[in-house]
matplotlib code that plots the C-alpha trace (Angstrom):
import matplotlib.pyplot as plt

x = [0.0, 1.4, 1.3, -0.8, 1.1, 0.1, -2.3, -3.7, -4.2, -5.3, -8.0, -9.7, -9.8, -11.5, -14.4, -15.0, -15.8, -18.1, -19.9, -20.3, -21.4, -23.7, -25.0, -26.2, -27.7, -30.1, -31.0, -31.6, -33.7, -35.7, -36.7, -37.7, -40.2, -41.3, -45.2, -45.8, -47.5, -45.6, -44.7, -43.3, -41.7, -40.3, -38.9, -37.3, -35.7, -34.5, -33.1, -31.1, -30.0, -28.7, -27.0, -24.8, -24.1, -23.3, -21.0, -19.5, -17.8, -17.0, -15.1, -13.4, -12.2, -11.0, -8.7, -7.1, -6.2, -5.2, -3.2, -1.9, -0.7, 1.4, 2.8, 4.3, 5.0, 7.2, 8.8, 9.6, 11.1, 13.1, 14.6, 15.5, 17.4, 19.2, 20.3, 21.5, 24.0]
y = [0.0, 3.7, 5.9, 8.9, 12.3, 15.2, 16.9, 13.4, 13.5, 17.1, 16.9, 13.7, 15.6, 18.4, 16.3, 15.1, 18.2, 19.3, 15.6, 16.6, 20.2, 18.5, 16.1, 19.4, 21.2, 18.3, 17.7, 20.9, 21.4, 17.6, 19.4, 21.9, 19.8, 17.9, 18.8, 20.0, 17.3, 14.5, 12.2, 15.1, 16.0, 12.2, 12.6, 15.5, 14.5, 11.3, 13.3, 15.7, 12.3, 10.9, 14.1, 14.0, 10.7, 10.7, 13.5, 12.5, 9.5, 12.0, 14.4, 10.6, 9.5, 13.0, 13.4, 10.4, 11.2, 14.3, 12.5, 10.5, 13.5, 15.0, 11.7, 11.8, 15.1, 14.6, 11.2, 13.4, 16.4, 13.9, 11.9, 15.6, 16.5, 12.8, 12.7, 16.4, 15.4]
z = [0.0, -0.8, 1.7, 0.9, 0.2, 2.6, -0.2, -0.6, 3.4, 3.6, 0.1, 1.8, 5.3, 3.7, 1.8, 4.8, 6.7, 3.5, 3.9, 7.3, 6.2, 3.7, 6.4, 9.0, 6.2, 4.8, 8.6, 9.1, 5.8, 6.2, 10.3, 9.1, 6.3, 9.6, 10.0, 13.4, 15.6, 17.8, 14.9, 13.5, 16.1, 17.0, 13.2, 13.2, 16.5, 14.9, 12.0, 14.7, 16.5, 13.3, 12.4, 15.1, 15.2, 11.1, 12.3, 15.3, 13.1, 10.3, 12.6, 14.4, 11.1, 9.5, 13.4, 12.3, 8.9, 10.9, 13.2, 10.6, 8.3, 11.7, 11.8, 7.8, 8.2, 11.5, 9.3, 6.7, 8.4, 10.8, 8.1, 6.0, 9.2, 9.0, 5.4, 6.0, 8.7]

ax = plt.figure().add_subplot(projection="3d")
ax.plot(x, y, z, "-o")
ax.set_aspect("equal")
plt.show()
């Protein structure tokens, strides 16, 4: 397997966040389609729950590309710094 370069890392962290972006703003929008009476309102709370949750593992998964891009770029600088000795 390749190791990813640090745009690679940094392009797939930022789709994320717009998935996540896209994920609020359809919740937001199907709520607010919700008519107003209790099963409505035990929808729309489902949607919110969902959202988060969608979210939660979004925000998870793009910390440890995160994580993983300080890692490569701490490799990198560290083995620079060797072959310069």
């Amino acid at each position: 397997m390749l190791t990813p370069t640090n745009a690679e890392l940094l392009y797939a962290i930022e789709v994320l966040k717009k998935l996540s972006e896209h994920i609020n703003t359809h919740a937001a929008h199907s709520v607010m389609q919700m008519p107003e009476s209790s099963l409505g309102e035990h929808y729309a709370g489902r949607i919110g729950v969902n959202a988060i949750e969608q979210t939660s593992h979004i925000e998870t998964v793009a910390g440890q590309l995160q994580n993983w891009r300080n890692e490569l770029l701490l490799q990198r600088s560290q083995n620079v710094s060797q072959s310069v000795k």
